[in-house]
N, C-alpha and C positions, 0 to 999 in steps of 0.2 A: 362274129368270129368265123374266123375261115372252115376251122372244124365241124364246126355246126352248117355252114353251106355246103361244103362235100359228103356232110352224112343228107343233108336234105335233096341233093341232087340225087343219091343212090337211091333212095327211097322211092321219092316223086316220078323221078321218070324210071324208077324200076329197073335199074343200072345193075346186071347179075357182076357178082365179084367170086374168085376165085378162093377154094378155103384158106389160103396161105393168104392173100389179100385183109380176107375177112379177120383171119387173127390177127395181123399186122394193125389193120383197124382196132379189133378190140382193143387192143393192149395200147393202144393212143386214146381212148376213149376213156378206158378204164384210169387214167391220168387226172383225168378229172375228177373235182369233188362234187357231189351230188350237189351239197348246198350252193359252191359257186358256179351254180350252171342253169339254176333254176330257172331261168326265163331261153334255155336254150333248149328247142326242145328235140331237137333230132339225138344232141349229145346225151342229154334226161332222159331218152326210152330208146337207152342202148340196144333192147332186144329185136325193137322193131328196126332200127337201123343195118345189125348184123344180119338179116333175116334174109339178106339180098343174096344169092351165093349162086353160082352156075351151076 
């Protein structure tokens, strides 16, 4: 899923994002239901995804 590639690229290569970014993110993330995302895991451990920020 493409969401789950662009929270894994922010992470992995440590991509800083902006706080306005970052919420824009949450609130795409937070769309998701836990249960239908289970094998996604960048989407699954929202905290560590958001955690990027400049």
């Amino acid at each position: 899923m493409l969401v789950d590639l662009l929270s894994a690229s922010l992470v992995t290569r440590q991509i800083p994002i902006s706080p306005s970014e970052r919420d824009a993110l949450a609130v795409l993330l937070n769309r998701f239901r836990p249960a239908a995302v289970a094998d996604l895991a960048y989407i699954r451990d929202r905290e560590n995804t958001l955690a990027s920020e400049e």
